[in-house]
MIDOSE-1310 file (N, C-alpha, C; in nm, 2 decimals, decimal comma, always signed):
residues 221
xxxx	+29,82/+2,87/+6,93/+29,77/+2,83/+6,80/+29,89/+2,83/+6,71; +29,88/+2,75/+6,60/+30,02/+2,75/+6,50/+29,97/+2,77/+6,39; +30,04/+2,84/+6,27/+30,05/+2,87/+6,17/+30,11/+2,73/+6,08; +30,01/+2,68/+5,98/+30,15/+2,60/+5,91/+30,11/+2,57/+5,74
xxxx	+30,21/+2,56/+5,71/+30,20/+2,48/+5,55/+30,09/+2,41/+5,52; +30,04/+2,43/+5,38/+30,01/+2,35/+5,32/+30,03/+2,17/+5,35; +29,94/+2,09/+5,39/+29,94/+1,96/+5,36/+29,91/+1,91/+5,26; +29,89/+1,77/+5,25/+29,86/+1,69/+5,14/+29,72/+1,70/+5,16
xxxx	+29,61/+1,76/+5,14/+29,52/+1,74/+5,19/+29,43/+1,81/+5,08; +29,33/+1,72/+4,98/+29,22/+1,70/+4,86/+29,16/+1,85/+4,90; +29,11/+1,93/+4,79/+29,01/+2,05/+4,83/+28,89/+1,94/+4,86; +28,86/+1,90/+4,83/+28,70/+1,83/+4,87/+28,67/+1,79/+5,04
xxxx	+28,82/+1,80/+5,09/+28,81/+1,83/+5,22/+28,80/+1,95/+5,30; +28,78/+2,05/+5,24/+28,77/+2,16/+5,29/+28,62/+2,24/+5,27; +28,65/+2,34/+5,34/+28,48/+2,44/+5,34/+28,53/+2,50/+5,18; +28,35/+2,44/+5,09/+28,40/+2,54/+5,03/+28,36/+2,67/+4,95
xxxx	+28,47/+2,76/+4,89/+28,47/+2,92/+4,87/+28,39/+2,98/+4,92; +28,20/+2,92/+4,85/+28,13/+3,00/+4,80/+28,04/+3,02/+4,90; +28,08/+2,90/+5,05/+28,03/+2,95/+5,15/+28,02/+3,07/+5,25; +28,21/+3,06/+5,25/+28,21/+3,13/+5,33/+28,23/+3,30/+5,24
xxxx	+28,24/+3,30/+5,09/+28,25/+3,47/+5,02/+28,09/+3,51/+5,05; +27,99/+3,42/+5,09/+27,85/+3,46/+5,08/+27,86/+3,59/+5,20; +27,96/+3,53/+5,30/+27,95/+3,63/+5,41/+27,99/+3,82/+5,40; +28,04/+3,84/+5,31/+28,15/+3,93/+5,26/+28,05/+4,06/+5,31
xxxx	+27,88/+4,05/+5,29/+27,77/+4,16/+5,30/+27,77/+4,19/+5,44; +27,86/+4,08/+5,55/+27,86/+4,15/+5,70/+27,98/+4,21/+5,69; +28,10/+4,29/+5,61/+28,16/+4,36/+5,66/+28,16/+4,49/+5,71; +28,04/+4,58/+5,73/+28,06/+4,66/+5,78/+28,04/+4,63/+5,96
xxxx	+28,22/+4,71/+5,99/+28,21/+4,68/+6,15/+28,19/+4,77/+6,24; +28,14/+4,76/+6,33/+28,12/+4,88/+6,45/+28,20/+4,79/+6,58; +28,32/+4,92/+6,63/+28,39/+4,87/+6,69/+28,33/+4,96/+6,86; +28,39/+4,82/+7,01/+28,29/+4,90/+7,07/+28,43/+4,94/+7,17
xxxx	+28,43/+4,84/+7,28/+28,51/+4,91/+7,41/+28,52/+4,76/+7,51; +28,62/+4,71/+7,62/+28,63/+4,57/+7,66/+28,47/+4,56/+7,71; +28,41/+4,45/+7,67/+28,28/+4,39/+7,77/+28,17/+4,54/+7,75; +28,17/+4,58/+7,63/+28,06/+4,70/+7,59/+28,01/+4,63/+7,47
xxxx	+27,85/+4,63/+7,46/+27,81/+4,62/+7,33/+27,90/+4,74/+7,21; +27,89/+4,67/+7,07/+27,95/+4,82/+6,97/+27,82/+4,88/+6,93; +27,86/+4,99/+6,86/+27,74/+5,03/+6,85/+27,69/+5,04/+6,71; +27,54/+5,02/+6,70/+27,50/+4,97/+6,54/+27,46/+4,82/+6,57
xxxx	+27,46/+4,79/+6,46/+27,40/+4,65/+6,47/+27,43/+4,54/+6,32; +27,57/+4,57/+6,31/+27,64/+4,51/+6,24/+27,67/+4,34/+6,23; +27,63/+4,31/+6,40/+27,67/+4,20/+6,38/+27,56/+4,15/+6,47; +27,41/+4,20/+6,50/+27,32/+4,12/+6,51/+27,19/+4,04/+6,47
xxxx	+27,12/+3,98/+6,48/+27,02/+3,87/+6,44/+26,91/+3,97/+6,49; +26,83/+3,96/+6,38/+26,69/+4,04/+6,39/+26,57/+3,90/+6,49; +26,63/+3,81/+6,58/+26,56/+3,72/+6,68/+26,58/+3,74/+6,77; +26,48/+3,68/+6,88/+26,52/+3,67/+7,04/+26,71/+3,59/+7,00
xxxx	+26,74/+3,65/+7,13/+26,86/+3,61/+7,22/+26,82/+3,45/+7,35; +26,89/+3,39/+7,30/+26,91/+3,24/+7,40/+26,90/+3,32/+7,53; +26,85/+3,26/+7,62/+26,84/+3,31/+7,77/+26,97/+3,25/+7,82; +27,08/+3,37/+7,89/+27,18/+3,32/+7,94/+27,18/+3,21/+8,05
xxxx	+27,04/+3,15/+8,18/+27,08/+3,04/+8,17/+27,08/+2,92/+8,10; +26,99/+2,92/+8,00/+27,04/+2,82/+7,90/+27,16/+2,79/+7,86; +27,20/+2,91/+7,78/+27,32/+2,87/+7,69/+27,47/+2,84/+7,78; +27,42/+2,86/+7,94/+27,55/+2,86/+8,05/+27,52/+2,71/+8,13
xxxx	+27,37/+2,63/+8,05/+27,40/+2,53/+8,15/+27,35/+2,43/+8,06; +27,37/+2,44/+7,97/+27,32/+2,35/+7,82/+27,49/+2,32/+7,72; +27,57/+2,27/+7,77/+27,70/+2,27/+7,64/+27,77/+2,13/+7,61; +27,83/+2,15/+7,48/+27,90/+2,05/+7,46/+28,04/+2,07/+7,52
xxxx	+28,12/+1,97/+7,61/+28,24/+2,06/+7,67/+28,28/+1,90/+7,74; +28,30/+1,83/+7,66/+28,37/+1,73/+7,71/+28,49/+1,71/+7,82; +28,52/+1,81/+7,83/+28,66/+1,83/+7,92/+28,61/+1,86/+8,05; +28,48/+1,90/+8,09/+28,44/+1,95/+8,22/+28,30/+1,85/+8,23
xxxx	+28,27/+1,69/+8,11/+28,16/+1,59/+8,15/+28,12/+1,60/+8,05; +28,12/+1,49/+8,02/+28,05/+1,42/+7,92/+27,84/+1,43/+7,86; +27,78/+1,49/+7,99/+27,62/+1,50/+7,98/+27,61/+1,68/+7,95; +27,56/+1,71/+7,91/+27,53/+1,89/+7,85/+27,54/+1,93/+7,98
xxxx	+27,48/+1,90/+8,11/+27,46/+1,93/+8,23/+27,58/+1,96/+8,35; +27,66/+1,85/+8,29/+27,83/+1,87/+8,34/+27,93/+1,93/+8,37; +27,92/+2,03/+8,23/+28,01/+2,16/+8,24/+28,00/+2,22/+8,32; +27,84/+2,31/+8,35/+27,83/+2,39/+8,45/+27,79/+2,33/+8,57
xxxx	+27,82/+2,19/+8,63/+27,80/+2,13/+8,76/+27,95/+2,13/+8,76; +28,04/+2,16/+8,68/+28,21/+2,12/+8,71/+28,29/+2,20/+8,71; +28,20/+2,33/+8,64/+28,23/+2,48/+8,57/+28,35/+2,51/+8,76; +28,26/+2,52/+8,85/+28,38/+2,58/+8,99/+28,47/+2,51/+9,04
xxxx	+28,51/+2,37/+8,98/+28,69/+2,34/+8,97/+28,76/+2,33/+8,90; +28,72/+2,47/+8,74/+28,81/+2,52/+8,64/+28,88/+2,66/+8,69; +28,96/+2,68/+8,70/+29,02/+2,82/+8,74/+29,07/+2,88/+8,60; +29,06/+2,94/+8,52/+29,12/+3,01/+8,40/+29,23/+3,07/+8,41
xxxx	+29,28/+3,07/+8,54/+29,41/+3,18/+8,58/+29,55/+3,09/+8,68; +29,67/+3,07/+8,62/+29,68/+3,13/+8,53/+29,70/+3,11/+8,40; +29,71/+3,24/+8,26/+29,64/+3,14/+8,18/+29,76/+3,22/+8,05; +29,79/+3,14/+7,94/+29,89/+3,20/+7,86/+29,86/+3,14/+7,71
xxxx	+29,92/+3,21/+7,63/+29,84/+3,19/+7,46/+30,02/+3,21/+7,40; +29,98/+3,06/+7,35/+30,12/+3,06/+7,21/+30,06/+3,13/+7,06; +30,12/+3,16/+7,04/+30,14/+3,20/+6,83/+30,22/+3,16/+6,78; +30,29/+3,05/+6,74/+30,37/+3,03/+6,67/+30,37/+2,93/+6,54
xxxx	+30,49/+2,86/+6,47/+30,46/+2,80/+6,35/+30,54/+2,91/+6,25; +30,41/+2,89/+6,13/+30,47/+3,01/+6,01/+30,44/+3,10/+6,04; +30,50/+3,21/+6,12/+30,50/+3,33/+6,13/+30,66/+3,47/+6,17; +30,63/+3,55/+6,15/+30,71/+3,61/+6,13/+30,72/+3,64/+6,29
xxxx	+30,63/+3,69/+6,32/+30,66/+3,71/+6,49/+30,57/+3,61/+6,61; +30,66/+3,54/+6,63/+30,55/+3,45/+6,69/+30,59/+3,51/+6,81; +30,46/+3,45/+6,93/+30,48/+3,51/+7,10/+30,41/+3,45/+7,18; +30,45/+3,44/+7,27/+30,35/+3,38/+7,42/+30,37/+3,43/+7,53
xxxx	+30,22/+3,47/+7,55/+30,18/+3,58/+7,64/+30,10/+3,52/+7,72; +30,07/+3,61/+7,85/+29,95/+3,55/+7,92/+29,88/+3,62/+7,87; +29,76/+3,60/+7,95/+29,59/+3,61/+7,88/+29,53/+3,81/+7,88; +29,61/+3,87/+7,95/+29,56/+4,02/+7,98/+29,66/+4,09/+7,88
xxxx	+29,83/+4,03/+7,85/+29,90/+4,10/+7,78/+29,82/+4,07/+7,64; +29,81/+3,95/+7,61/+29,72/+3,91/+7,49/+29,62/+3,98/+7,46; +29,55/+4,00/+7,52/+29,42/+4,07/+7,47/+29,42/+4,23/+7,49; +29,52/+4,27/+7,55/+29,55/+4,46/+7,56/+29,53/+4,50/+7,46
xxxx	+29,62/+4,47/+7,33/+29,61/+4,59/+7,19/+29,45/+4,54/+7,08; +29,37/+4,47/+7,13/+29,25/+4,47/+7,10/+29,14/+4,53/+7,16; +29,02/+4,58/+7,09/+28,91/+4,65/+7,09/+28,83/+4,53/+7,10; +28,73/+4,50/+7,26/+28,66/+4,40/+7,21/+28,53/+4,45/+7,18
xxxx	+28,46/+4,36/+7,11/+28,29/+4,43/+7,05/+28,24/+4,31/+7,08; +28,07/+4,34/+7,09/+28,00/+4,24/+7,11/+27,93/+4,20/+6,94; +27,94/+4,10/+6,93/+27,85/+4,05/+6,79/+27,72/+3,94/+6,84; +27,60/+3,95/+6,78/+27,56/+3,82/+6,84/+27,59/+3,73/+6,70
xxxx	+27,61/+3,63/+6,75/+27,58/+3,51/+6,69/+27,50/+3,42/+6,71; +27,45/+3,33/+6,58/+27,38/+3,19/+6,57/+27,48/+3,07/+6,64; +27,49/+2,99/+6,75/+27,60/+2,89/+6,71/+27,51/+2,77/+6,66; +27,54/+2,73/+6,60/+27,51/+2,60/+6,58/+27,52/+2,43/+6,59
xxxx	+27,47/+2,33/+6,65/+27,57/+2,24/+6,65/+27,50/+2,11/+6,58; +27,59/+2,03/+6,52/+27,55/+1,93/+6,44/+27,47/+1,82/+6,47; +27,41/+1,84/+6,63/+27,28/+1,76/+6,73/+27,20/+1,81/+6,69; +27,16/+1,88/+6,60/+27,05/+1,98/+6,53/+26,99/+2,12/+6,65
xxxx	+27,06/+2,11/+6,72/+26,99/+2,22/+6,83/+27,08/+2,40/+6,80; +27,05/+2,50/+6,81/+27,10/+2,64/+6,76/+27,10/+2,69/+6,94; +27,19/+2,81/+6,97/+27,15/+2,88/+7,02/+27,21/+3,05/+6,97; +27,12/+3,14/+7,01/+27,16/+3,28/+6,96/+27,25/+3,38/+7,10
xxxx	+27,37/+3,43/+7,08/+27,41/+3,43/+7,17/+27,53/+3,59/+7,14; +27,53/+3,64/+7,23/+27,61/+3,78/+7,25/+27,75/+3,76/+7,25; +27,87/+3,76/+7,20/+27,98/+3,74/+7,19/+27,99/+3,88/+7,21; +28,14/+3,87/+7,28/+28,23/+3,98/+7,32/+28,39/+3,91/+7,27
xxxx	+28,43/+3,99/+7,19/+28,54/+3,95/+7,11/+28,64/+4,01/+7,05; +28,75/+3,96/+6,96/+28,77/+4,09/+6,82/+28,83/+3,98/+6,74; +28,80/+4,03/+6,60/+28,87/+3,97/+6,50/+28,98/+3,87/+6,49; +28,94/+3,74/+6,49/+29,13/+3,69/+6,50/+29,21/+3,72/+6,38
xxxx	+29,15/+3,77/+6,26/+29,24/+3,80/+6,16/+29,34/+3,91/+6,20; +29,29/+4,04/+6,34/+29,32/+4,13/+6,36/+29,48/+4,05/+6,47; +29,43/+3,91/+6,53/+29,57/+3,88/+6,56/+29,67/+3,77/+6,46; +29,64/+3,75/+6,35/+29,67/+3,72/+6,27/+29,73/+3,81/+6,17
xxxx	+29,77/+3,94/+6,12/+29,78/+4,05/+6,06/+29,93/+4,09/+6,18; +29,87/+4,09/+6,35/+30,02/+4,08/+6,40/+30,10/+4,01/+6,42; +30,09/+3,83/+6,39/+30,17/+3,75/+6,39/+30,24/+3,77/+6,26; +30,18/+3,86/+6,14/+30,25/+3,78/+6,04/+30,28/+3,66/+6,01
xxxx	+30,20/+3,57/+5,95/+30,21/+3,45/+5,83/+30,30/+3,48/+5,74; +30,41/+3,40/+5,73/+30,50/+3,39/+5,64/+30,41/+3,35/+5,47; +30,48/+3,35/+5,39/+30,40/+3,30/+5,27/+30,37/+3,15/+5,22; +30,43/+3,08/+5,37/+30,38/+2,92/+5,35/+30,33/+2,88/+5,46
xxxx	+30,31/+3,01/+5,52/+30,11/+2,94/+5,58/+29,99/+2,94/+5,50; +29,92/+2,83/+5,54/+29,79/+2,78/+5,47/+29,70/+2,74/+5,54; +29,73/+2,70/+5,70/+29,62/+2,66/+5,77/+29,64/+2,69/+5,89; +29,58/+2,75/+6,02/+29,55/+2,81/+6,14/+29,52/+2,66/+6,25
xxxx	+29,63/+2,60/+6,33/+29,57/+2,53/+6,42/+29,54/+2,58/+6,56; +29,44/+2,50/+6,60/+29,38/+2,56/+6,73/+29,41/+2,44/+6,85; +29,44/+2,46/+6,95/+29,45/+2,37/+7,09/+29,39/+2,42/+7,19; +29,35/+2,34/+7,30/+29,29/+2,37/+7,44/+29,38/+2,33/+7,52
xxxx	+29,33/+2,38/+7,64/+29,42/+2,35/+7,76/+29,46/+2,20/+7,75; +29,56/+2,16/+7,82/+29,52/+2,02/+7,91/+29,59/+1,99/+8,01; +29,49/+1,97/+8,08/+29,53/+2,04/+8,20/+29,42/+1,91/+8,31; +29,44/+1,79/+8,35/+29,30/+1,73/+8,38/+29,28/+1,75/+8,49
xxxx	+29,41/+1,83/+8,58/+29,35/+1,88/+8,74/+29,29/+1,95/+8,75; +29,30/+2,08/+8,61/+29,19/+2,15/+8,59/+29,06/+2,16/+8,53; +29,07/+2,06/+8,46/+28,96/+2,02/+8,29/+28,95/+1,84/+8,35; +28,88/+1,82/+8,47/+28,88/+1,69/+8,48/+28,80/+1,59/+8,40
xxxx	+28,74/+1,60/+8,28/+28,70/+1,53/+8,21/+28,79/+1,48/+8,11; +28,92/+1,52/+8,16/+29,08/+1,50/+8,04/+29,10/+1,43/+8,14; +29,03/+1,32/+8,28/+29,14/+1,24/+8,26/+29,03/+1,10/+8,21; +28,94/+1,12/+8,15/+28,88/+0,98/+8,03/+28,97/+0,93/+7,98
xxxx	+28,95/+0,83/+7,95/+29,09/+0,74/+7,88/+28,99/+0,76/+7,68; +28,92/+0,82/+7,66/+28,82/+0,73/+7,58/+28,85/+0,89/+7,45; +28,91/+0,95/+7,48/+28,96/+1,07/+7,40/+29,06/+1,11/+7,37; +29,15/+1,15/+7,26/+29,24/+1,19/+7,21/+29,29/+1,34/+7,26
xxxx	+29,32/+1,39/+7,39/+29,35/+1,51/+7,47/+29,50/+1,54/+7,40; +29,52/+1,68/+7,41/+29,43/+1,76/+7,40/+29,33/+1,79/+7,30; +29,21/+1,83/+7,30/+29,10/+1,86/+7,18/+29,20/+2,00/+7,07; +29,16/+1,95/+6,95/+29,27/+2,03/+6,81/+29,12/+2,08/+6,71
xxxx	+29,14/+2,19/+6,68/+29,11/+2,19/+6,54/+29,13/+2,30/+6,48; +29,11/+2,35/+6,37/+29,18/+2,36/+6,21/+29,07/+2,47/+6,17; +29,14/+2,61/+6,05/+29,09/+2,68/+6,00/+29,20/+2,71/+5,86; +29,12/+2,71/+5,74/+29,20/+2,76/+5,65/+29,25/+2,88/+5,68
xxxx	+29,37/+2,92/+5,61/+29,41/+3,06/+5,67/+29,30/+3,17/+5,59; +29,28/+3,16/+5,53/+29,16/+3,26/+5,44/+29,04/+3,23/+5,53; +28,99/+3,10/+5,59/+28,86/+3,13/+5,67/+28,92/+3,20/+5,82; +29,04/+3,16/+5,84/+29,05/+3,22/+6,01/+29,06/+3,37/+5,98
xxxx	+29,09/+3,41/+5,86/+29,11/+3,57/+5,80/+28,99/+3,61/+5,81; +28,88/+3,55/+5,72/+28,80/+3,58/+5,76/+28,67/+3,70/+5,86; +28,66/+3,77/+5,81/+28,59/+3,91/+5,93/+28,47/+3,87/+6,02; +28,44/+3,75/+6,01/+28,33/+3,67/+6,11/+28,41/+3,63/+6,20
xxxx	+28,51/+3,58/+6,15/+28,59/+3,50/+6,23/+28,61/+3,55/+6,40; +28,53/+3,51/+6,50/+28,53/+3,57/+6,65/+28,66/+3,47/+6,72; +28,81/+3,58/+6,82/+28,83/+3,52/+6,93/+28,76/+3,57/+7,01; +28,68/+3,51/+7,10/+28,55/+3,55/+7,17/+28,64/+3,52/+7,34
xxxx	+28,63/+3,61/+7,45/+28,63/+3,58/+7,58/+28,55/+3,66/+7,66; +28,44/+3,69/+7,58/+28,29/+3,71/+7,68/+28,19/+3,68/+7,61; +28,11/+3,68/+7,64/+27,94/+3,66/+7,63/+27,85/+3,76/+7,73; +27,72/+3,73/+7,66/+27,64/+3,85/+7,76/+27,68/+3,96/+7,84
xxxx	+27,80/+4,03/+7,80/+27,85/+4,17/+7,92/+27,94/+4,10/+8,00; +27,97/+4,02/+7,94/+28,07/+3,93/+8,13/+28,19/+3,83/+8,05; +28,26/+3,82/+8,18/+28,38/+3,74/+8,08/+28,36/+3,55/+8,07; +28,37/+3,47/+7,99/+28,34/+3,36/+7,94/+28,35/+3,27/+8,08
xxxx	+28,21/+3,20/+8,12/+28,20/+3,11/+8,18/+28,30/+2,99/+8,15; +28,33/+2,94/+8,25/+28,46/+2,84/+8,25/+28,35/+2,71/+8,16; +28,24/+2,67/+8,15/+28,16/+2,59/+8,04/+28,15/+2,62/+7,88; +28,18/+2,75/+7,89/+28,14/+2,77/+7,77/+28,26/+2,79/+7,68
xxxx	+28,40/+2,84/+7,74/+28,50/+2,80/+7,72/+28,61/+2,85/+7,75; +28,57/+2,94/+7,84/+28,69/+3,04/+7,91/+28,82/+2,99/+7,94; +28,95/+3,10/+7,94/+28,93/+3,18/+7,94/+28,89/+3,27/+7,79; +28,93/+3,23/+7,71/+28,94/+3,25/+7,53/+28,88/+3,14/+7,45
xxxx	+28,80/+3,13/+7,37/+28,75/+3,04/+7,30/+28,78/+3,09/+7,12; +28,69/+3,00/+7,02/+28,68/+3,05/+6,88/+28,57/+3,06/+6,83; +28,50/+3,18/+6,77/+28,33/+3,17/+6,73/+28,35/+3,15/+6,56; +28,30/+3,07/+6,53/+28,28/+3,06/+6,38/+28,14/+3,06/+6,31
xxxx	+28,07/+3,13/+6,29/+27,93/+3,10/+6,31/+27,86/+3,08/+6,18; +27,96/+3,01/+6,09/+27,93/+2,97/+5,94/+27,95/+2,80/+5,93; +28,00/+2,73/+6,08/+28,05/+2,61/+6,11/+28,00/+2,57/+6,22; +27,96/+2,42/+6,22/+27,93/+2,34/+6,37/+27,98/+2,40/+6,46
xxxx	+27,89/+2,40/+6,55/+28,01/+2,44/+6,69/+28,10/+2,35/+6,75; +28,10/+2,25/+6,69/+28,27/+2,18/+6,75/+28,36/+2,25/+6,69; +28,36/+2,31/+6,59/+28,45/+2,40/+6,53/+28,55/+2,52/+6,60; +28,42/+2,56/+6,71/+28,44/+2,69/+6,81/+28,52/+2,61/+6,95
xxxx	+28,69/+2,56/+6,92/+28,72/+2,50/+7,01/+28,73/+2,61/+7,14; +28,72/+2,60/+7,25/+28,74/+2,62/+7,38/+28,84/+2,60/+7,45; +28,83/+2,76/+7,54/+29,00/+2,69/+7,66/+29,09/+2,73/+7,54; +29,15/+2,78/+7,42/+29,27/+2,77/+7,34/+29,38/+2,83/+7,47
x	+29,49/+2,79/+7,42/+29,61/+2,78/+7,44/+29,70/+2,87/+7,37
């Protein structure tokens, strides 16, 4: 992911303030242990929970087929390993690590979330994660960062729905630096007690659960 400057880019393009300060009443956190619920209930929905085969064989995931059904018919010729994460851009310390040195000096907790996607369909779902502001605070943003970019693999021997001609690969998207700061803000690499099915976006994905789920790109890099 990269850190960068301000662009030319209208506030009217952006999320705005007052949605996401509404969130400010979920800050108290309960932190748990890797792939352990935390404890309390800080960050759960007073509803049923999505039945994990649903939410593992129902996805949008273009990169593993194009039909909801695809991912997890294509999910066992993704291998997540081996797998490595850039930080760089505006930052004071940027790094690239693989995926176990990356995630060591983090506490992961389970939150559930709503995801939501703009097909009008919801599901409620158990994230296992921590804060990306918490890796954001160790990259250090210079003072002319202003916006958080996100990338996925691309990789099409691995992600064979990258090799469509009919898409702009790799899949990108974007967080104000105050929303990726944000304390909702999930890097998520489990669900339900277990580490992130290769459909849903393993090995590391993004939970934002105040935005579409095209938002929550998958696979990051």
């Amino acid at each position: 992911m990269l850190i960068f400057r301000k662009p030319d880019l209208p506030d009217s393009k952006v999320t705005p303030r007052s949605l996401w300060l509404d969130r400010r009443r979920f800050l108290e956190m309960s932190a748990g242990v890797a792939f352990a619920p935390a404890a309390g209930g800080a960050f759960a929905l007073n509803e049923p929970q999505t039945a994990k085969k649903d939410a593992t064989s129902y996805n949008n995931f273009l990169e593993l087929g194009e039909s909801k059904e695809a991912p997890a018919e294509n999910a066992h010729r993704f291998n997540p390993r081996p797998w490595t994460v850039e930080v760089g851009g505006e930052v004071a310390k940027p790094q690239t690590l693989d995926l176990d040195a990356f995630l060591k000096p983090f506490a992961l907790e389970e939150r559930v979330y709503r995801l939501r996607c703009v097909e009008a369909w919801s599901m409620v779902i158990p994230w296992i994660g921590f804060p990306l502001a918490a890796l954001l605070k160790r990259a250090e943003p210079t003072s002319r960062a202003k916006y958080v970019e996100f990338v996925s693999l691309h990789d099409p021997k691995r992600l064979i729905g990258q090799n469509s001609p009919f898409y702009p690969w790799p899949y990108r998207e974007g967080l104000r630096l105050d929303e990726a700061m944000h304390p909702l803000t999930l890097l998520a690499a489990g669900m339900y007690g277990e580490m992130l099915p290769a459909q849903n976006g393993a090995p590391l994905r993004l939970v934002v659960p105040w935005k579409y789920g095209f938002k929550s790109i998958k696979s990051i890099v």
